[in-house]
C-alpha positions in Angstrom: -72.1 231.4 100.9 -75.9 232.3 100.1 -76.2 235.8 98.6 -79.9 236.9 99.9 -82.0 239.2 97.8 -84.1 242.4 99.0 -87.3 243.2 98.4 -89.1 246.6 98.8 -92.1 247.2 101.0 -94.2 249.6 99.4 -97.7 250.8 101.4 -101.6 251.2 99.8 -100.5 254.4 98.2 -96.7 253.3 97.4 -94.9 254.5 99.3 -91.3 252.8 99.7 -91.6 251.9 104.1 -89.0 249.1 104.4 -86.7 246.6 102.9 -86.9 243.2 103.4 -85.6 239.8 102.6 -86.9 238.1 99.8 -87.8 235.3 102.0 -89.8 237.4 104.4 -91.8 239.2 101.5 -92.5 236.1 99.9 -94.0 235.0 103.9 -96.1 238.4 103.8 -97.5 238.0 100.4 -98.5 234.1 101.0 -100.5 234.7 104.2 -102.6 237.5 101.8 -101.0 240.3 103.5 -99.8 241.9 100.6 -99.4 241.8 96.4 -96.5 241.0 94.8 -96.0 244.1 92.2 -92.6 242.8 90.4 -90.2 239.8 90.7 -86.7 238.7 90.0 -86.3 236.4 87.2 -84.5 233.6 89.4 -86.8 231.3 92.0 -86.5 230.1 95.0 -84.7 226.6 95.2 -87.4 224.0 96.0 -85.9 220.4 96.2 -88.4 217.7 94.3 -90.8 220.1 93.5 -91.8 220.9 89.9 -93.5 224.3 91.7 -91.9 227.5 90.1 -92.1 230.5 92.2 -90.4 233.5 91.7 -88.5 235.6 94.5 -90.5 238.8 95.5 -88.9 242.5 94.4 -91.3 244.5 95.4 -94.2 244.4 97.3 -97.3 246.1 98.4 -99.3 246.0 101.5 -102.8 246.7 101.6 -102.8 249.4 104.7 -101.0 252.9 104.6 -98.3 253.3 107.1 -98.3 256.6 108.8 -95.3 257.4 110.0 -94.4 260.8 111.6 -91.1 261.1 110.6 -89.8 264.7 111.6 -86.2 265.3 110.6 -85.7 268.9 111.9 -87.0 269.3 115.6 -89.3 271.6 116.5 -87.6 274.0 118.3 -87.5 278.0 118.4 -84.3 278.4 117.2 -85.2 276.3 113.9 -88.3 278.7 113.4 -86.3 281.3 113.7 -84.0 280.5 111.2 -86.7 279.4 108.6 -88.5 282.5 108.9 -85.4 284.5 108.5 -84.8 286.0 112.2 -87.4 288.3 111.2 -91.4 289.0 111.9 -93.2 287.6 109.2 -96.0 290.3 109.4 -94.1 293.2 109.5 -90.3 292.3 107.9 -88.7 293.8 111.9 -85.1 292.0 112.1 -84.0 292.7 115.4 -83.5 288.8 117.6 -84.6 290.6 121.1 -87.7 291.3 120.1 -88.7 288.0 118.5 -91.6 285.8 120.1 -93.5 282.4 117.9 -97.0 283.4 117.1 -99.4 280.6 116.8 -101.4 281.2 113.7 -104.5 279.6 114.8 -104.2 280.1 118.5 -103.1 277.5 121.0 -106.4 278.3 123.3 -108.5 277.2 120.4 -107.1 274.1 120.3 -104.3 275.4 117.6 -101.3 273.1 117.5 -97.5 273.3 117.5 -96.8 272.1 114.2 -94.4 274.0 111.5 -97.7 274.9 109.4 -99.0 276.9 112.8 -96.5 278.5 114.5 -94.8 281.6 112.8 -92.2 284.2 113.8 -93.7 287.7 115.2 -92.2 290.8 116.9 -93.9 291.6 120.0 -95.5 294.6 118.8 -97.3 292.5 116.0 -97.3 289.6 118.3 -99.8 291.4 120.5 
């Protein structure tokens, strides 16, 4: 049975994105879509070949991958409970009175993001 290796995919600022078979990374890397940064010390089994190459480890490609990987939804619950159930102006605790303030308002193009949105009482809210 063959025992395949892994390889890591790094981005341009390396960042781990994937992991991928040696064979795959080796692919990438030959079509100049991608470096090779570091590589096992066995090769890949060439028959009548006296070509030495070296299975892949870790590689990087040349673009940055932006992923939006959110783990915690957005939600008003959850910015509730990371603001504490309680108005981040003025300390007020009680969960009636609660509303989500946008810090940089929603009619001037301000998004709903965890960096913009905020928990407010209604007296501060206004």
């Amino acid at each position: 049975m063959k025992k395949y290796k892994k390889t890591l995919v790094v981005d341009s600022s390396y960042i781990a994105r994937s992991i991928i078979n040696t064979e795959r990374a080796f692919t990438i890397s030959y079509k100049g879509n991608a470096e090779v940064l570091y590589e096992y010390p066995e090769t890949f089994g060439l028959v009548n070949s006296e070509l030495t190459i070296y299975k892949p480890s870790v590689i990087r490609v040349f673009t940055y991958v932006n992923l939006q990987i959110q783990k915690v939804p957005l939600t008003r619950h959850n910015i509730f409970k990371r603001d504490g159930y309680k108005c981040v102006y003025c300390g007020e605790g009680q969960k009636s009175v609660l509303t989500i303030d946008h810090v940089y308002p929603q009619s001037k193009g301000g998004p709903n993001t965890w960096t913009n949105l905020d928990t407010a009482c209604k007296k501060c809210n206004n």
